[in-house]
N, C-alpha and C positions, 0 to 999 in steps of 0.2 A: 822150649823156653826153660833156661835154668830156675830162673825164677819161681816162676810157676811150680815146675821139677820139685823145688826145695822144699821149708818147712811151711810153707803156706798151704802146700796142697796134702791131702791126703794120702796114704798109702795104698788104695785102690789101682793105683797106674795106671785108671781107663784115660783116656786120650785121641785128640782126633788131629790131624789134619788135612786142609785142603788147600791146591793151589788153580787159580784160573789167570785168565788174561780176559781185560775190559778197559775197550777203548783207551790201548796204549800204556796201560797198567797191569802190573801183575799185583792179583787178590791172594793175601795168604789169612786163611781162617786159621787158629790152633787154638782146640778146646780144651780144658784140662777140671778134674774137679777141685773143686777148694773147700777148705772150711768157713764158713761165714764168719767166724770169731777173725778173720783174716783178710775180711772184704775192704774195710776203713785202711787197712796201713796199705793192702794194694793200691785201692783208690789214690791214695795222698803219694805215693809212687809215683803212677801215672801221671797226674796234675803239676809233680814236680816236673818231672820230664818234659812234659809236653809244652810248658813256659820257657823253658830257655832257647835259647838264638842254636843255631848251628855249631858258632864258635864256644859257646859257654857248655852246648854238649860233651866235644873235643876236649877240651880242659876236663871237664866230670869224668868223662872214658879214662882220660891217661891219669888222672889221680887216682881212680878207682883203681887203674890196676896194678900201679906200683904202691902206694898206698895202702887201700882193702886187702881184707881178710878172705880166706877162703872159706865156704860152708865146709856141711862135714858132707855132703853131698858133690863136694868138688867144684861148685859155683861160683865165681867172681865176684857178682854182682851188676853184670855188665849187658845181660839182656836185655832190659828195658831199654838203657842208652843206646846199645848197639840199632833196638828199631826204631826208636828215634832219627837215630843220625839215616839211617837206610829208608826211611818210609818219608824221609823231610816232615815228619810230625804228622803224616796223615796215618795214623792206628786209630786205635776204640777199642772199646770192650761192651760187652752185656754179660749178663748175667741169670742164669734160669733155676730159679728153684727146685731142688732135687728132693730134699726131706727136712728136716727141721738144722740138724748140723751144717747139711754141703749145698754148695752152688756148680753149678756148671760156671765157668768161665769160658767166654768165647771171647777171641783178640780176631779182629780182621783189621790187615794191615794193608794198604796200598805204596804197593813199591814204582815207580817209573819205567816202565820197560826199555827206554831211550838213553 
């Protein structure tokens, strides 16, 4: 995830991920560390994402990306939408405390296998 990738997370680079299949779905887990000062603007991300229709994603992707700027990390902006539109809104996140600074973030997304 670019997102994550960007200025949200730290420089550490630890990273995980996983992929499975359950009952006709592929499960993608990808954990990343974050800074907590960066937990709130994730959040409000997500929530925006996860409210719009299919079609109102669509329009967000293609504005985003003729529109949007690039990070200096080479990012779009376009991760979150992209698993959106690919999971039909079924993602999540948690969050595990690391030290007073960083959070694990973990995303487990369910994609359609069909």
């Amino acid at each position: 995830l670019r997102l994550v990738g960007s200025e949200m997370c730290i420089r550490d680079r630890f990273g995980i991920i996983s992929v499975s299949k359950s009952e006709g779905n592929i499960i993608i887990y990808s954990g990343n560390m974050m800074l907590k000062d960066n937990k709130k603007e994730f959040l409000e991300s997500i929530e925006q994402v996860k409210k719009q229709t299919r079609p109102e994603l669509k329009i967000a992707y293609k504005k985003q990306l003729t529109q949007g700027s690039i990070s200096e990390k080479g990012g779009a902006g376009l991760g979150l939408i992209q698993i959106a539109l690919n999971s039909d809104g079924n993602f999540d996140c948690n969050f595990q405390d690391v030290d007073d600074k960083k959070e694990f973030l973990m995303l487990e997304i369910s994609i359609s296998a069909n």
